[in-house]
N, C-alpha and C positions, 0 to 999 in steps of 0.2 A: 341485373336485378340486385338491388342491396340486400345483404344481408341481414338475417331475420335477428331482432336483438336478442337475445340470451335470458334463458330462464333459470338459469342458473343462479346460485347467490353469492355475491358479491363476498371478494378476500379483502376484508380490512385491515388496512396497514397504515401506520403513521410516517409520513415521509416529509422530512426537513430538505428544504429544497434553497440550494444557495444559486441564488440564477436575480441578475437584473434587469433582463425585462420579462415584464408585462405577459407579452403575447407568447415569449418563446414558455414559460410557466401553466399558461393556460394550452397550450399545445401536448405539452409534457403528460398533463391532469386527464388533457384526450386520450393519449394514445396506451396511459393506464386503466380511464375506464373501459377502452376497447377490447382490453385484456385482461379484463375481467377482473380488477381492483377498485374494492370503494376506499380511494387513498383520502386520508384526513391533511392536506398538505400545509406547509407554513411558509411561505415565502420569504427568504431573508436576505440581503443583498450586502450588507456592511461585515466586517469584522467583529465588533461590537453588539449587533446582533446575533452573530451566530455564536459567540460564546455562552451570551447569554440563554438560549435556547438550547444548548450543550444540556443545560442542568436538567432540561425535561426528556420521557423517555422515548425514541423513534424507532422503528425499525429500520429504516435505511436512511441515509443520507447522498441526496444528489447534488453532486456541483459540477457549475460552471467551470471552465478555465481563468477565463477572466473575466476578475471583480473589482469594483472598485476599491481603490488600496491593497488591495493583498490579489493570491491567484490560487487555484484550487490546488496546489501544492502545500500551499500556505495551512489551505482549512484542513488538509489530509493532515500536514503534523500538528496542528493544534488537536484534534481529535484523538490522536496517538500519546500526544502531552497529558491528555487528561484520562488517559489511560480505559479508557471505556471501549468497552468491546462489541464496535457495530458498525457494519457493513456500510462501504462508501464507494460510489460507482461516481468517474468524474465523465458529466457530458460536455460535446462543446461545439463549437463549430470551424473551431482554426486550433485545433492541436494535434501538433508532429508525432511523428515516429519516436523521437527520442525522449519528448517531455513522457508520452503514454508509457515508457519503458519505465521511466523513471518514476511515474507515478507505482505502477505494479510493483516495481523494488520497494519502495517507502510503504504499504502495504496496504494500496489500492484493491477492491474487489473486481472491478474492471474497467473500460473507457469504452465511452461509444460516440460518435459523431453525431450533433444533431439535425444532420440532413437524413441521415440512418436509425428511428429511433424504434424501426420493429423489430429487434430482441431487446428492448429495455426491459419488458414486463420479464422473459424468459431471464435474462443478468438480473434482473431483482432478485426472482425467485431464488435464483441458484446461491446469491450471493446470502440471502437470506436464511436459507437452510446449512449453508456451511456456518455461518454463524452461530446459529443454533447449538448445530455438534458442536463448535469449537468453545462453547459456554456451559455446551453440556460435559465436555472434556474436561475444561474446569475444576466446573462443580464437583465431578468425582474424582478428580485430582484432589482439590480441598478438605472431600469427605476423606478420603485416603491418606493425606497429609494428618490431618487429626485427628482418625482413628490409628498410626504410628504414633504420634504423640500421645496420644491417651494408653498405648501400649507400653511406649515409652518410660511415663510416666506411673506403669503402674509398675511393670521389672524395676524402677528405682526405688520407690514404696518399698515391694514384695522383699528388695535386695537389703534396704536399712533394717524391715523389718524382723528378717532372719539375723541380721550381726547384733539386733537388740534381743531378740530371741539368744543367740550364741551367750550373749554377755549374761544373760539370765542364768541360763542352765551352767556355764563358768561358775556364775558367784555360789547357786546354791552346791556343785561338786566342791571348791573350795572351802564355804562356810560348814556343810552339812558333811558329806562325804570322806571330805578332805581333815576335817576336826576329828572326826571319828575313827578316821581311820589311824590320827598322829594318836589319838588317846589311847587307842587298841595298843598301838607299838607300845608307848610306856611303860604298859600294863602288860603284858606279854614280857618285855626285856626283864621288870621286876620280877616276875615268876622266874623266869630261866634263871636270875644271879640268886635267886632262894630256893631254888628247887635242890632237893638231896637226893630224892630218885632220881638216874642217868636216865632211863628212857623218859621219866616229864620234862628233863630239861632237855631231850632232845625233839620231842615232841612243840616245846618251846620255840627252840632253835627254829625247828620246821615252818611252826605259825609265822615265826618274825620276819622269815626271808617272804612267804607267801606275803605278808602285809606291805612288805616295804615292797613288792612287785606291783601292790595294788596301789599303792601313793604314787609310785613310778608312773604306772596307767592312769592315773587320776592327772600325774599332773602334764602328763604327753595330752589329755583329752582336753585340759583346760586350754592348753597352747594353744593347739587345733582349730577351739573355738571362740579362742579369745587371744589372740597373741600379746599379751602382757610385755612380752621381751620389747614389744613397740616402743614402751614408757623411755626406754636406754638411748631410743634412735634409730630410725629408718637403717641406717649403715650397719649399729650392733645388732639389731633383728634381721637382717640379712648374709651378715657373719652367721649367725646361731644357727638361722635355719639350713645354707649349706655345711656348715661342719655336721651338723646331723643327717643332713640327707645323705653324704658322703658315705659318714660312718654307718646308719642304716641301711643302705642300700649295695654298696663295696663299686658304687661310681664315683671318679674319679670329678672333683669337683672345685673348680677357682671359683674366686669371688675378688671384683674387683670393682672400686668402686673412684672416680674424680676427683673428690674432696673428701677427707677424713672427718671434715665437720662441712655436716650441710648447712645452708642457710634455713633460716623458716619455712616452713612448707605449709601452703594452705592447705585447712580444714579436710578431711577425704582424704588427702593425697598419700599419705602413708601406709593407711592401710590399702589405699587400694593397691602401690606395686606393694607390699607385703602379698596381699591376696592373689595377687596377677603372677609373682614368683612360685607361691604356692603353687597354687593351678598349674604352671609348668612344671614342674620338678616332681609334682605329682604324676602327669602326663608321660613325665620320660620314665616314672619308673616301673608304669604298667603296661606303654606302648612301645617305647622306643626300641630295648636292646641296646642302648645306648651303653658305654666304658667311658664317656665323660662327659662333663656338662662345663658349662660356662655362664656367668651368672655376672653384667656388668651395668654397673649405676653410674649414669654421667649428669653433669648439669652442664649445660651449653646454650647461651642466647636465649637464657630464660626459660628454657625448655627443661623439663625433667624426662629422661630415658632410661627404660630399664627394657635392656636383653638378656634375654634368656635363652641359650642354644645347646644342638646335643647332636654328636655324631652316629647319631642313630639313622633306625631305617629310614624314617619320615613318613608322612602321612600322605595319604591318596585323596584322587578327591572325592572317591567314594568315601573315606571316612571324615573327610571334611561335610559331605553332602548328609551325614543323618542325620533322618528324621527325630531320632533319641539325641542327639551330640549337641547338648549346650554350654559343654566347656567354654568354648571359643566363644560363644556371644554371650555366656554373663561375661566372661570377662570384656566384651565391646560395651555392652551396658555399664559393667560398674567403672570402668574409663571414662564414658559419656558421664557420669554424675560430676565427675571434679571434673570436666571441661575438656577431656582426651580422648585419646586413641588407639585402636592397638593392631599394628602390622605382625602378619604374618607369612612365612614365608617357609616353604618344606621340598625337597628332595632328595633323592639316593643318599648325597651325604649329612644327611640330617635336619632340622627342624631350626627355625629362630622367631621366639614370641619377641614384640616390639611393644613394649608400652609410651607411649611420648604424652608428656602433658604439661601444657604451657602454665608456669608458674605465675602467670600476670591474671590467670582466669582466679574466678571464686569456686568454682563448681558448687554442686548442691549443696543446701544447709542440711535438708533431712540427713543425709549418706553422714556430710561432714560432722554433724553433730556427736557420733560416736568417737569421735578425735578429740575432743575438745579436752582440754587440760584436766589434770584430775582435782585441782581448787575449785574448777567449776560443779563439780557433781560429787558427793560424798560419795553412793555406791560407785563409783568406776572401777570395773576390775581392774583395769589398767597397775592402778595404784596398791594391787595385793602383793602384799611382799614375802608371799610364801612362794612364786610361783619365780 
């Protein structure tokens, strides 16, 4: 007794069918409606047409082994060439063991013989839903890709627009703070060399050391947030800052650097190993326990490298792993704006920051525009020559 036809409703799918004849197509169209698909199919037998029919959208594509001109190998890397992601099952009637191998390597969805064609609807299917996922993987690959990048991009933002913040609050301690406090001293020294009471001009004495502690502090805060000593030279700003960390801290500290005079350094690049030094030497002298540090600048192959090491404890990877600890990735971010990177590496006998940044890159103009010469921008702190 035949079977009762199906009341079920037909799964509509568009199917690009590379097959030259006739009757084995119309065979094909049967044993899809048998299985419960209303296929929209296209018949296409040339090269030439199946490119052409590439541009519109299918869900699955069936091919022959051989066609004329070309062989379903042929149409499997044209489909792969134009990079479109959908499912291709090659049918046939004289194809080996080794071609169907070699089809699945080049990245066939499956091979079925067409003396065999009842799991075709079943290899559709299958072939069809992994597709799916694998479009759906994609897409949130994509979404994830550019929402990193929109993160990305916004730690680069947030990072220019703290060192334009920095540069701000620099110039008014400078302009405001900084004028005030050298006026107080004048004014203060002249009392003390006119004072005829001993206790007001000791009392003098007393203000003037207080005051010049506080230009001291004013001008360590200015540094901090604006490293002025940049203006002299990536080399003399990293002199400055280990003879200070040295003497601040009572670590034992080298500094060594490739060339006594650098070449030109793109836009960014200075401050960021200024900044990346920083960040380390800061590090070793709250975590490490460190008695010496090492601090060395090379140019090699176009690269620019600055290491930074310390015979301290080193860091675990729980303390690499916090949730609070973004030492370590501003510093990968603000590397990522001029075009770098930055290695690290820690244990038992101590810690080494690696910054590398190829000198051929532009990195960002936002970051880099706080380098820019000081004929370019009248306020640049850079250019205060009180500091």
């Amino acid at each position: 007794m035949p079977d009762a036809p199906s009341t079920a409703p037909l799964m509509r799918l568009r199917v690009l069918h590379l097959e030259d004849s006739e009757l084995d197509h119309q065979l094909t169209l049967a044993h899809l409606q048998h299985g419960g698909l209303d296929a929209e199919a296209v018949r296409v037998e040339s090269e030439a047409e199946y490119r052409a029919a590439l541009a519109e959208p299918w869900d699955v594509v069936l091919s022959d082994y051989n066609l004329p001109g070309f062989s379903g190998l042929d149409a499997l890397e044209i489909l792969r060439e134009s990079n479109l992601l959908m499912p291709f099952i090659l049918v046939s009637g004289e194809i080996g063991e080794q071609v169907a191998v070699q089809a699945m390597l080049n990245g066939a969805n499956d091979y079925l013989l067409k003396e065999n064609l009842a799991r075709l609807v079943p290899a559709m299917l299958h072939a069809i839903e992994g597709t799916l996922a694998q479009r759906a993987r994609q897409a949130a690959d994509l979404a994830l890709g550019q929402s990193e990048q929109r993160l990305r991009e916004l730690a680069q933002h947030l990072q220019a627009s703290v060192e334009a913040e920095r540069a701000a609050i620099a110039r008014e301690i400078h302009d405001d703070v900084g004028g005030s406090l050298t006026a107080l001293k004048f004014d203060l020294a002249w009392i003390e060399r006119r004072a005829t009471d001993p206790a007001m001009a000791q009392r003098a004495q007393g203000a003037l050391e207080t005051v010049s502690m506080a230009i001291e502090s004013s001008q360590r805060i200015m540094h901090n947030l604006r490293p002025a000593i940049l203006e002299q030279g990536l080399v003399a700003a990293l002199q400055w800052m280990t003879h200070r960390f040295e003497r601040r801290n009572g670590v034992l500290t080298s500094f060594r650097v490739s060339h006594e005079e650098l070449p030109p350094l793109p836009p960014g690049v200075p401050l960021a190993a200024y900044r990346t030094a920083q960040e380390a030497l800061t590090n070793i002298s709250k975590h490490a326990f460190a008695t010496r540090a090492e601090v060395d600048l090379t140019i090699a192959g176009r690269v620019l490298s600055l290491e930074v090491s310390d015979n301290g404890r080193g860091l675990s990877q729980q303390d690499l792993s916090k949730a609070r600890s973004f030492g370590i990735r501003g510093l990968r971010e603000r590397a990522a704006q001029v075009g770098g990177w930055v290695d690290l590496s820690s244990g038992a006998s101590g810690t080494t920051i690696i910054l590398s940044v190829p000198l051929d890159s532009g990195g960002d103009t936002e970051a880099g525009a706080l380098d820019e010469a000081p004929s370019r921008d009248a306020d640049d702190p850079t250019s205060w020559d009180m500091l």
